[in-house]
C-alpha positions in Angstrom: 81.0 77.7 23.2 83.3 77.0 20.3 81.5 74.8 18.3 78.1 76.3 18.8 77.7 78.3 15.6 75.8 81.2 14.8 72.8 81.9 12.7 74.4 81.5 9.6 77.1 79.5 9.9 74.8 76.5 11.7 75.9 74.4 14.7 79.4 72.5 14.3 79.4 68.5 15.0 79.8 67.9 18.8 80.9 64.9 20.3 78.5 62.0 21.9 78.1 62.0 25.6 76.7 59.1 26.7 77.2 59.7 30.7 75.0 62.9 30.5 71.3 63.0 32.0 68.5 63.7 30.4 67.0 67.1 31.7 63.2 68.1 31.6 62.6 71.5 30.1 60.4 73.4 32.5 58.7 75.7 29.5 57.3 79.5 30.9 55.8 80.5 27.7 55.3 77.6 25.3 56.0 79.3 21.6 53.2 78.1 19.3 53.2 74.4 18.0 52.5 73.7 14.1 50.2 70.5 14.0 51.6 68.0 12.5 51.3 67.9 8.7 53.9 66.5 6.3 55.8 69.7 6.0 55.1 72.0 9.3 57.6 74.4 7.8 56.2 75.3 4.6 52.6 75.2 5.9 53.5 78.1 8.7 55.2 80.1 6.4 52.4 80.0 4.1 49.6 80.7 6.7 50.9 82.8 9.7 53.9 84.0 8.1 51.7 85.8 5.1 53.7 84.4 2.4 51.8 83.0 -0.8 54.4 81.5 -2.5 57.6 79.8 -1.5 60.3 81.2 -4.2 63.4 79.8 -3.4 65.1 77.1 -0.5 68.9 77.2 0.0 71.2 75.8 2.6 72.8 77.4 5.3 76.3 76.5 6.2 77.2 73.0 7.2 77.4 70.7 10.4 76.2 67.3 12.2 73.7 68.8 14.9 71.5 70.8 13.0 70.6 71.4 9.4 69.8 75.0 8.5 68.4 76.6 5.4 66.8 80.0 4.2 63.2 79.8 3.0 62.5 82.8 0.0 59.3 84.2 -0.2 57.0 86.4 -1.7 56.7 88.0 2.3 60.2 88.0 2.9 62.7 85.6 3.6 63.1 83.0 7.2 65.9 81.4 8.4 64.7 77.2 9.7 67.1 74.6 11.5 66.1 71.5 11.7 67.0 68.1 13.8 65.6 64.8 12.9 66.8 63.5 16.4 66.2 65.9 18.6 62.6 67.1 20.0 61.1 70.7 20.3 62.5 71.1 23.8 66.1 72.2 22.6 64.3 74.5 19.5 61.9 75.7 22.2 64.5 76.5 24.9 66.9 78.7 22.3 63.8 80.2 21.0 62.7 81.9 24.8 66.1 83.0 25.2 66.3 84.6 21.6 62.7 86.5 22.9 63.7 87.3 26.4 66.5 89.0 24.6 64.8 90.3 21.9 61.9 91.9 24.6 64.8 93.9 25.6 64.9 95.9 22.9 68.9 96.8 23.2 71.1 94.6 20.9 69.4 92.6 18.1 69.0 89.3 17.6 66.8 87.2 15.6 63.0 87.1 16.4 61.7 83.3 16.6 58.4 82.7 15.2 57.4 78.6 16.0 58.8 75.9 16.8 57.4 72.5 16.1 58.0 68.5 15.9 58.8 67.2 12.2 56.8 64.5 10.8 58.5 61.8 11.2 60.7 62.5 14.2 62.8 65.6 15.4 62.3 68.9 15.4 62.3 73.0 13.8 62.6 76.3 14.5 61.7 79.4 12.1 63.0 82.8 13.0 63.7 85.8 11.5 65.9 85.8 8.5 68.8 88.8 9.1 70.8 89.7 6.5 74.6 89.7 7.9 76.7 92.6 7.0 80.6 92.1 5.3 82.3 93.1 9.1 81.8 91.9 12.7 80.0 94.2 14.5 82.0 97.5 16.1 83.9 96.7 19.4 82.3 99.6 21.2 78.9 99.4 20.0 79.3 95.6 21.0 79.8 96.6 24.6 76.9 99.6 25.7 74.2 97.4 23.7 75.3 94.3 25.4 75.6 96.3 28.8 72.2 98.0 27.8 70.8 94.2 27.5 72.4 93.2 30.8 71.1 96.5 32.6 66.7 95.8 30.9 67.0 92.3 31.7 66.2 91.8 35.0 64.1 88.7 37.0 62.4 89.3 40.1 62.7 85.3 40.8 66.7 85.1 41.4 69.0 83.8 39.7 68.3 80.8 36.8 65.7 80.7 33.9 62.3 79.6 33.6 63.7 76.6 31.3 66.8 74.6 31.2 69.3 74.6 28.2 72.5 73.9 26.4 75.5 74.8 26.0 77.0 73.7 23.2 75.5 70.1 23.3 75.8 70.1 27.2 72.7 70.3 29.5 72.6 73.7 31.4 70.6 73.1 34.8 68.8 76.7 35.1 66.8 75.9 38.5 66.0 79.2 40.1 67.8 79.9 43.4 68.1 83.0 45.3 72.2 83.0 46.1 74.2 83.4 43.5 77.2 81.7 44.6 75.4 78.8 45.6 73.7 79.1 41.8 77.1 79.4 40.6 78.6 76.4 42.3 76.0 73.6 42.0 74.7 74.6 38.7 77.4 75.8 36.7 80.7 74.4 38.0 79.7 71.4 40.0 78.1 70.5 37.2 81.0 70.3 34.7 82.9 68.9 37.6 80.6 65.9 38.2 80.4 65.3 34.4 84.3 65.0 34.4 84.1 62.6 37.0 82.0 60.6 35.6 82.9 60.8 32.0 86.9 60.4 32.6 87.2 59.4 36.2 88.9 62.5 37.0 89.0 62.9 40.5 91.6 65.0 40.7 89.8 68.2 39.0 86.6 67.3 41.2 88.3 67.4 44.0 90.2 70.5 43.7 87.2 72.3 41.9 85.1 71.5 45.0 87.1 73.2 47.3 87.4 75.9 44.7 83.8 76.1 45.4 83.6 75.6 49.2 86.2 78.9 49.2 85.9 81.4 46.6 83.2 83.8 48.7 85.9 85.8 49.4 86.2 86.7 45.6 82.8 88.7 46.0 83.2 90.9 49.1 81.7 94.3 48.7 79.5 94.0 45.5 75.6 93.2 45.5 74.9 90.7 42.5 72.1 91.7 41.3 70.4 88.9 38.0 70.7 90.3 34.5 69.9 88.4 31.4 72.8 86.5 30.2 73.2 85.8 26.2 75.7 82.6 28.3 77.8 82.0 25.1 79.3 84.5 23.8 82.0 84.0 21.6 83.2 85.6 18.1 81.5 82.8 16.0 77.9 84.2 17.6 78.7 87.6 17.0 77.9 89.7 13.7 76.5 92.4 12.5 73.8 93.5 10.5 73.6 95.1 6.6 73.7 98.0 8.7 76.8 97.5 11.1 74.6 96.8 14.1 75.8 94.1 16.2 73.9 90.9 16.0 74.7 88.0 18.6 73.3 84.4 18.1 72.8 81.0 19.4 72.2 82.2 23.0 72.4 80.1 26.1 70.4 81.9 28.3 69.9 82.5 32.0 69.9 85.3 34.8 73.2 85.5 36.3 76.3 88.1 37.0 77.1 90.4 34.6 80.9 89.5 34.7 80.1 85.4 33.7 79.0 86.7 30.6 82.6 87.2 30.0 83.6 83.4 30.6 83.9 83.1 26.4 86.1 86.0 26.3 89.5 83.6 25.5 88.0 83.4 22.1 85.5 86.2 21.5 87.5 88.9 20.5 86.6 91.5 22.9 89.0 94.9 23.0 90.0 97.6 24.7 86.8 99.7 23.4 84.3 96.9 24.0 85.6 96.7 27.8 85.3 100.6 27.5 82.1 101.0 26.4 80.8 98.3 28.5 81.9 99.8 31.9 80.5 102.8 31.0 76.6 101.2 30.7 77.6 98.6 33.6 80.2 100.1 35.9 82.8 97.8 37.1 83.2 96.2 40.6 85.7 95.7 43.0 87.2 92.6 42.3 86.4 92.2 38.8 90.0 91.1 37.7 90.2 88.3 40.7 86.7 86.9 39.3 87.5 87.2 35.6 89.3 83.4 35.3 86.3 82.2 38.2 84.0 82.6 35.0 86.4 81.8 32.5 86.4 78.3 34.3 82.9 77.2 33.5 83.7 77.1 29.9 87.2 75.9 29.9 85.6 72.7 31.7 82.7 72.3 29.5 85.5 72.3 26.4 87.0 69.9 28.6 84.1 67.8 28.5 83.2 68.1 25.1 85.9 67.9 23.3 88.8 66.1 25.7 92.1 66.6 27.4 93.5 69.4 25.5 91.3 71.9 27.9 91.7 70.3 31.2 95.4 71.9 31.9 94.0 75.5 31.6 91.0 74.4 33.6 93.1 72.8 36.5 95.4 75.7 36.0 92.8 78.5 37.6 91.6 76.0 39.9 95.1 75.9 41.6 95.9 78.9 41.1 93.0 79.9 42.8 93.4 77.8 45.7 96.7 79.1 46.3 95.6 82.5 46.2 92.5 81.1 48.6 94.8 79.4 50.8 92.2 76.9 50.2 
């Protein structure tokens, strides 16, 4: 989303929401915890990450969630974020999507090392340091390795992810479920719904996004959905590239889903013409992609909506009516 910020540029300050749950994390494959000591950071990076000496700590960018700074050593450098409220459970979470996406070995991102509880309260991450290039990555490139990502990342347990997440600063329910639409509609959208509901009283999108939900099979006649690995929020400020001009996306929100949701960022990612191209070529398009496109452009428009007020909810009702209409719903 918007204000989640890449690598570099370090996660923007996000409103409070004080009518959100708390979610459990559900972990599948626990990244290794530092004990506590009275800096976790320095002691990993001078044990298992081989350095000797630290030579140099410098700040990363600038923002209210998370701090972020890049660790120079004698080994290399690291990249660390750190959150003095927050637990390991958030760190954790982005840290199996950044390695189920990294296992795929198609479009890089940055390797996470460990992630650990701070001293005194909160949290860190460590994870590979990249060097960013002076460009955004190239449009068509872009599309087949994010295709090629979408195409190895497969789950044999539905749709979902073995933990739950953000996006942006709101919970992401990832409970595995074998139907896609029904995924789709309890989990993504009636989710964002209910949170409008409850945050602004707005009955009026719940209502209509409801029967959005109750109706829209009709938008995925003739295609098979089959789960792909979803980066989940993909917008330009989480896209880069490398020294090298290879693309590099970030700050992932990951779960197994449609192909076309990862597309639901697209109002403000940047994609082209080639990327579109490219894309299709990996991951060939399905009937109906165009009368789906706004379905998943939907989920984020509400979420903005959620997080950052009013000025999002007339695009979001927008494609809810206008889907109804075209629904007869």
């Amino acid at each position: 989303m918007v204000a989640h910020v890449g690598l570099i540029s370090l996660s923007a300050s996000l409103p409070s929401m004080p009518c959100l749950p708390r979610i459990g994390f559900t972990k599948r494959r626990p990244f290794p915890m530092a004990a506590l000591s009275d800096d976790p950071v320095q002691e990993w990076i001078l044990t298992e990450g081989k350095a000797t000496q630290i030579t140099g700590i410098r700040p990363v960018g600038g923002g209210c969630i998370n701090l972020a700074n890049r660790y120079d050593t004698d080994a290399g450098s690291f990249f660390v974020k750190t959150n003095r409220s927050i637990g390991p459970s958030m760190f954790e979470a982005e840290a199996i999507g950044l390695d189920a996406m990294y296992e795929t070995r198609t479009i890089r991102v940055p390797k996470p090392f460990k992630v650990g509880p701070l001293r005194n309260g909160g949290s860190y991450i460590i994870m590979e340091y990249i060097e960013f290039g002076s460009s955004r990555s190239n449009q068509s490139v872009l599309g087949r390795k994010l295709a090629e990502m979408h195409k190895a990342g497969k789950s044999d347990k539905g749709f979902g992810f073995p933990v739950n997440n953000t996006v942006g600063s709101t919970p992401q329910i990832n409970t595995w479920c074998s139907d896609w639409l029904q995924f789709y509609g309890e989990h993504r959208l009636g989710y964002q719904l209910k949170l409008a509901q409850d945050q602004y009283g707005d009955s009026t999108i719940y209502q209509r996004g409801q029967r959005l939900i109750k109706n829209m099979a009709p938008l995925f006649e003739d295609i098979v959905i089959k789960p792909c690995l979803l980066h989940g929020d993909l917008w330009s400020g989480n896209i880069t590239s490398d020294k090298n001009g290879e693309p590099v996306i970030l700050d992932p929100a990951c779960y197994y889903g449609h192909n076309e949701a990862e597309f639901g960022m697209s109002w403000c990612a940047g994609f082209g013409g080639s990327f579109y191209t490219s894309y299709f070529e990996v991951m060939p398009k399905r009937p109906g992609f165009e009368k789906r496109r706004d379905l998943y452009l939907l989920y984020h428009y509400l979420n903005h909506y959620n997080l950052f007020g009013s000025g999002y909810r007339s695009s979001a009702i927008s494609i809810i009516d206008d889907y109804l209409r075209m629904l007869n719903a």
